[in-house]
N, C-alpha and C positions, 0 to 999 in steps of 0.2 A: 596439527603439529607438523604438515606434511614441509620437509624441506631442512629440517632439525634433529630429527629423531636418528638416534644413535643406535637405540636400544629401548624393549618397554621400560622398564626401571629409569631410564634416564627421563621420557618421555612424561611416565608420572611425574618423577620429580618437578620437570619443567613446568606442569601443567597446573601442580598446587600451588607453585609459588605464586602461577600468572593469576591466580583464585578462580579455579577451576574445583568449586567445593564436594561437588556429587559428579557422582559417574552414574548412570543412570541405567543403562545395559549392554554394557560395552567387555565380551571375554568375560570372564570367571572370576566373581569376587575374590575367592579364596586365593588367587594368582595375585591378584591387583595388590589386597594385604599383605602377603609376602614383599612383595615390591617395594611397598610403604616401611614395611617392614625392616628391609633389607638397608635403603636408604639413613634412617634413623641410625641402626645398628651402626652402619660406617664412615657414617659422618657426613655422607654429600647430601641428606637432606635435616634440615632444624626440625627440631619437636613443635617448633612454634606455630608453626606452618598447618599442620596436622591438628596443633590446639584451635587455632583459627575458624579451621574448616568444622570442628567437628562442634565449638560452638554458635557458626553461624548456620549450620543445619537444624540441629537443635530446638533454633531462635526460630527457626522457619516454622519447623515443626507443630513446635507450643503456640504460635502467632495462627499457624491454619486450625487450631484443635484436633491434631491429631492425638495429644496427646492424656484431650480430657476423657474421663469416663466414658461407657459405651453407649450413655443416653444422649447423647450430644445431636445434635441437630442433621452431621452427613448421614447418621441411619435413619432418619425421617424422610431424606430425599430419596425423589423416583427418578425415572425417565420419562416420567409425563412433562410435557412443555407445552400441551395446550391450555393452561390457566391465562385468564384474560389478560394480569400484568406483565406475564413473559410474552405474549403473544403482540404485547402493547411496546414493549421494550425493542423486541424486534423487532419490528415496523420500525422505529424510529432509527436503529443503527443500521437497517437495509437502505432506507430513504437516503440517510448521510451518509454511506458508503457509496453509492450509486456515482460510475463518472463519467459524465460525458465529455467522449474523445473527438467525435466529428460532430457537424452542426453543419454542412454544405446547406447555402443560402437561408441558413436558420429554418430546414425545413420545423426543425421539432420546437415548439411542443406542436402537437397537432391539435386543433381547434376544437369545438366541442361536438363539430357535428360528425366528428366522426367515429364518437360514443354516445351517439342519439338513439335511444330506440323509433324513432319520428326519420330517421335518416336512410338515405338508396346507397350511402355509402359502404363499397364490401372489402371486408378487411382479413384477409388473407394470412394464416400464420404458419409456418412450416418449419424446417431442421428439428433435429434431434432433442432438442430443448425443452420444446414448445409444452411439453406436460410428463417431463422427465426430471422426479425430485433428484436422482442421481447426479445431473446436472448442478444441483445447489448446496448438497449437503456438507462435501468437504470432506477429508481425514478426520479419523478422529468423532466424529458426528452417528449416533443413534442411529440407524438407517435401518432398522427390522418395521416393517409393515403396522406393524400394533399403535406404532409410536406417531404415524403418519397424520394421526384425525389431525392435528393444526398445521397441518399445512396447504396452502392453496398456490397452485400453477401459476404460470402464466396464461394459459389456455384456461382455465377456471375460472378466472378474475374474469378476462375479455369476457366468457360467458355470465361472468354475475351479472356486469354489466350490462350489456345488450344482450338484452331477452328477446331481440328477433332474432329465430337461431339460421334465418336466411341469408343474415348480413357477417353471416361469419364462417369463412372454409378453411380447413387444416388439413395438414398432412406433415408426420415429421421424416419421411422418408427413409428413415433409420430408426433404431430403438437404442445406443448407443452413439457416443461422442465421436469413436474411432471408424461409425458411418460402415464398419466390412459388411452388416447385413445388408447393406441397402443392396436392392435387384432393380430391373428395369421396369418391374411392376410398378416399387414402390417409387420410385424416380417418377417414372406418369403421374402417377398419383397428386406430386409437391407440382406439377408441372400444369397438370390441371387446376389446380389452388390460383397458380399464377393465373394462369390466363382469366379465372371467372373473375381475380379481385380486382380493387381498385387500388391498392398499396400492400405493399408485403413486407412485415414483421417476421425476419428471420433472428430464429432462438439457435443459438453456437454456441462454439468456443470446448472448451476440456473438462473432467471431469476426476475425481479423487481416483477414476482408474484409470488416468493417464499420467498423473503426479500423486504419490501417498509413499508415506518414509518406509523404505528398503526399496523403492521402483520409483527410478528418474526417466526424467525425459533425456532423449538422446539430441534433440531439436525443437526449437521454440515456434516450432509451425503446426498450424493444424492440423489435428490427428489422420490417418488415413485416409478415408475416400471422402471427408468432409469437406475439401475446397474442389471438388469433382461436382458434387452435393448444387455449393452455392456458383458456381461458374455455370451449371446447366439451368440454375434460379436467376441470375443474373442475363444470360444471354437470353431466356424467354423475355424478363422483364424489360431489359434494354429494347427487346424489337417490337414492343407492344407497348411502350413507354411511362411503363410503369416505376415509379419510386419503391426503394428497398429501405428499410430500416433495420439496421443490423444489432442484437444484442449479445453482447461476447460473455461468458464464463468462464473465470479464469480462477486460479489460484496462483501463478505465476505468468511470467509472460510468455502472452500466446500472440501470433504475429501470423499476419496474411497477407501480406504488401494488396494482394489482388483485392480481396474482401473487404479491407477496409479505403483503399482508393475508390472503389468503384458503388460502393455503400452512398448510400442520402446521409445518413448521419450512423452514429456508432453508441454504444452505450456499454463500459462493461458493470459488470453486474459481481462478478467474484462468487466464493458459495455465501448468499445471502442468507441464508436459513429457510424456517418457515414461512416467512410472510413475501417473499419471491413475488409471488403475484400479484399482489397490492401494489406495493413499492416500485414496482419498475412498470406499473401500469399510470400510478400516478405521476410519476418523471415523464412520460410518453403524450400523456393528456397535456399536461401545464398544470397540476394541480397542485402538484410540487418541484419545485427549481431544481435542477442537478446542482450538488457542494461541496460531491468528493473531491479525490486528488489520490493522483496513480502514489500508491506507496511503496514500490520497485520502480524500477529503472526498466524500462520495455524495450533489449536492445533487437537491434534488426535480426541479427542471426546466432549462432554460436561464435561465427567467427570472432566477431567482438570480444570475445570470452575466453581466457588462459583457460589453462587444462585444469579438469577438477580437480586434480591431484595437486595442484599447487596452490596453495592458502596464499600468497602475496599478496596484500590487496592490491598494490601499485605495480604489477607484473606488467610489462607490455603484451599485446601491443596497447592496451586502452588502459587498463587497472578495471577494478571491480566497483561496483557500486555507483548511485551519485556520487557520493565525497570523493573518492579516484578517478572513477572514469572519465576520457579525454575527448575519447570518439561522439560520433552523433548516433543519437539511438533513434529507436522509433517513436517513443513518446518517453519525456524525462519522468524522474520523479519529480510529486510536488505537480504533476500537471491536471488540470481537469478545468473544460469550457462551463457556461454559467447561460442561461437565457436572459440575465441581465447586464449589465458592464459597469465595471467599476472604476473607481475614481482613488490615488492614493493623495495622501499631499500633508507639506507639515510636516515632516521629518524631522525629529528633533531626539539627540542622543542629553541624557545629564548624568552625571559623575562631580570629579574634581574637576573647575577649573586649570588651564593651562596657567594664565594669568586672574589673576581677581577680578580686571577690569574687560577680561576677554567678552563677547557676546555669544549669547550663547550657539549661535550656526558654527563657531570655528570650533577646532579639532580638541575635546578635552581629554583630560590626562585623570589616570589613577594608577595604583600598586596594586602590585599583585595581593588575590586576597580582596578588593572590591568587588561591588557589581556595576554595572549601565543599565542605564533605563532609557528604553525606545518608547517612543512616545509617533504615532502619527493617525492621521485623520484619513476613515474611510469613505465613502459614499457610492448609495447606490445610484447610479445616472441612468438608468432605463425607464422607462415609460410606465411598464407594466407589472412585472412581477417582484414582489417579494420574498425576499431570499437571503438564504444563511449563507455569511462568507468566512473562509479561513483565510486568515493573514498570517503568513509565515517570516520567519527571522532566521537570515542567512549570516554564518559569522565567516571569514578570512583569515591566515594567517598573515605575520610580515615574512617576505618572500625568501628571504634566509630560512627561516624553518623549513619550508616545505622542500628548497633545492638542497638543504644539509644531509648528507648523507649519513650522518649520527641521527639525526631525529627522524628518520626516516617511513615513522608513521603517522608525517604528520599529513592530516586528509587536506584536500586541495578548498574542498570547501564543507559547512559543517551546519543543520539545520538544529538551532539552538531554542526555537521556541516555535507556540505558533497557538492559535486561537480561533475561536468560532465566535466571530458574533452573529447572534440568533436576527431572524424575520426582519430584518432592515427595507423598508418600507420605500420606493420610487422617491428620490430626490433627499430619501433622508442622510446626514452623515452621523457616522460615529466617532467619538476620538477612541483611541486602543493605545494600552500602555501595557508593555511585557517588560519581564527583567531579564538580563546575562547575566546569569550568577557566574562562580570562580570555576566550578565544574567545569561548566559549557565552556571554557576558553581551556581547559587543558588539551595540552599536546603528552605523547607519549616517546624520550626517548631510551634506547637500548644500548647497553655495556655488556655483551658477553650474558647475555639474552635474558638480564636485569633489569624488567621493566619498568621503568618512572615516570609516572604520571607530574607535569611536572606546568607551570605556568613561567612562560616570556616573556621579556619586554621588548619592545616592538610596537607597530602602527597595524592596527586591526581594523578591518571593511566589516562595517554592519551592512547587509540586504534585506529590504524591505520588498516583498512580492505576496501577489495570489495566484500566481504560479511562477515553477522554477525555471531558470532561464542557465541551461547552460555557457552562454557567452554573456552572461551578466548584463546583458546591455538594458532589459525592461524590467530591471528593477531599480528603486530606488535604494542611494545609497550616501552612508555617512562615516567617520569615522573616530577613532578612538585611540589612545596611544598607552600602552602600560609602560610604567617606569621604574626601573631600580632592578632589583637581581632574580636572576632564576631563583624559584620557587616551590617546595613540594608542592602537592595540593593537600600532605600530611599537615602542611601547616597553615592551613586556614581551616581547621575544623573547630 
């Protein structure tokens, strides 16, 4: 509310209207009521508002089972998560979270001899990571000892793997992300690692005690003495000509200009859970493709960034977010490389005809209150692997929206769909067909800070991409044209 607020009482009011239903722990309910209270009482806030809220909590409510009996199935659950289909579950949402950010001369995947136990290959692991579940667990996340049996490291997995425990040296040179314990002991130590390997697998990046709600970062850079850490890992390796492999952990964005320039390849990983080890051992091998895609916007520094205190999204100098932001960041959202390459093509929008007799490549037309349906053909064109790809759908407004100062939240650009298709085989193609429903095309504007969601008419840009292109240029693209009058979006329900 920061930029608005009068007063708390006003600030409720604003906030229920905009369907802000729960307050969750914010000040003293018993104050908050009054306020509500208050508002009703004298006119500047509707009953109806208040009815709204208190039947869509409700609805929440009864839909979770809170509100059945006490034999209900949340008193049966534990904190245990090592049962095989949670542990199976995992795995697959660490594997498809996983994203690879660099890929210099396609070192990765690495080949198989260098998870041979038959192999002189020595593989070298080091930083703070390296078998620190701290590293993966996240806010929020079970982290008492008891709870740990299902989880395996990264440093655990390598050793499932190769059982010759000759071809494998560690050191994490820290026992924390923010790297203050590290000493000149433990510094030797990662330094020694370098020098015996053959390649070096550095485990980074931040941890829930450098981001966890009531403690922000101050700086999108790596924590403390950790770029001190990989600069005395790197200058060994450079002069002994060794390749690095860098694995980042992040929660939000973590930036190193130095680390990830001078990295072989990059990989971040986020707090994957318990299956950590696995999953980014098999992204490493080639056993599984990388198929994430950064789901932030990774800018270079704060500066990019208005003052937290001010919610504008479109604040200069950049605005916030993909949909605002103008500047060049460090990796977009929507981004993530692939060990295979793909192929888009066939782009085809349908709706209304413009004309009866139009074809269908030229620009068609519908009312507010339809949908578009994208239609295009993917393939995979690499040689060798097999791989899941996401295909994403970028929507535009008509450029009057976005420069009018009355609709002035309207976002620059707006990811309105997007899909996975599964294990797409060398050479094979897919066709993919997604909808734009009436939602996805809503714009938002404001009258004396009366928000309305509301649908244009105007000429709309479809983007068709597998990854997001801030300057639009490598995606494909088509269009679509709404016609006749402004629209709630009350009235296409």
């Amino acid at each position: 509310m920061s930029g608005i607020e009068r007063d708390f009482k006003y600030v409720i009011k604003v906030a229920i209207k905009a369907g802000t239903d729960w307050n969750g722990n914010c000040g003293p309910p018993s104050d908050q009521i009054q306020d509500l209270y208050y508002g009703v009482t004298n006119g500047t806030l509707e009953e109806v508002y208040l009815e709204r809220a208190v039947k869509r909590v409700l609805k929440a409510w009864f839909k979770l089972g809170l509100m059945d009996p006490p034999i209900d199935t949340f008193d049966k659950l534990t904190l245990n998560t090592s049962f095989n289909n949670h542990v199976d579950i995992n795995y697959e949402m660490a594997v498809g979270s996983i994203v690879l950010l660099e890929n210099r001369n396609n070192i990765l995947p690495l080949n198989n001899s260098y998870f041979s136990n038959n192999t002189n290959i020595k593989i070298g692991m080091v930083g703070p990571c390296i078998d620190n579940l701290q590293c993966f667990i996240g806010d929020y996340s079970e982290n008492n000892p008891p709870y740990y049996a299902g989880w395996i490291t990264p440093l655990q997995q390598l050793n499932k793997i190769i059982k010759t425990p000759n071809n494998i040296y560690s050191a994490s040179g820290c026992n924390e992300t923010s790297c203050n314990d590290m000493t000149n002991a433990t510094m030797n130590m990662v330094l020694d690692v370098v020098s015996k390997s053959d390649i070096i697998l550095y485990f980074g990046g931040i941890s829930y005690k450098e981001e966890t709600e009531g403690h922000d970062r101050t700086n999108l850079q790596i924590p403390g003495n950790q770029s001190m850490l990989f600069q005395a890992i790197y200058n060994k390796a450079f002069g002994l000509g060794k390749r690095i492999i860098t694995v980042v952990s992040y929660g939000a964005p973590v930036v190193d200009a130095f680390m990830y320039t001078k990295s072989n390849a990059v990989i971040g990983v986020g707090y994957l859970g318990q299956q950590i080890g696995p999953a980014v051992m098999d992204i490493l091998s080639g056993n599984k493709s990388p198929m994430g895609k950064t789901s932030i916007t990774w800018y270079k520094d704060i500066s990019q960034l208005p003052p937290i205190q001010d919610y504008d999204m479109k604040q200069l100098p950049y605005g916030r977010t993909y949909r605002y932001f103008t500047g060049t960041p460090y990796y977009t959202f929507g981004y993530g490389l692939s060990y295979t390459q793909w192929n888009y093509s066939d782009l085809t929008l349908t709706g209304i005809p413009l004309l009866r007799d139009q074809k269908m490549d030229s620009i068609i037309q519908i009312t507010p209150c339809e949908c578009v349906e994208v239609n295009i053909k993917v393939k995979n064109i690499g040689n060798e692997y097999i791989s899941d790809e996401i295909t994403q759908i970028y929507l535009t407004w008509p450029s009057y929206l976005v420069d009018n100062s009355i609709a002035n939240h309207t976002d620059n650009i707006r990811l309105v769909n997007f899909t996975r298709a599964d294990s797409i085989k060398p050479g094979e193609e897919r066709s993919i067909s997604l909808v734009i429903e009436p939602q996805q095309m809503v714009t938002v504007t404001t009258y004396d800070y009366e928000y309305r969601p509301v649908i244009e008419p105007g000429l709309y840009n479809v983007y068709v991409t597998d990854t997001f292109d801030m300057d639009y240029k490598n995606m494909m693209n088509a269009q679509f044209e709404i016609v006749g009058d402004e629209t709630s979006i009350k009235d296409c329900q």
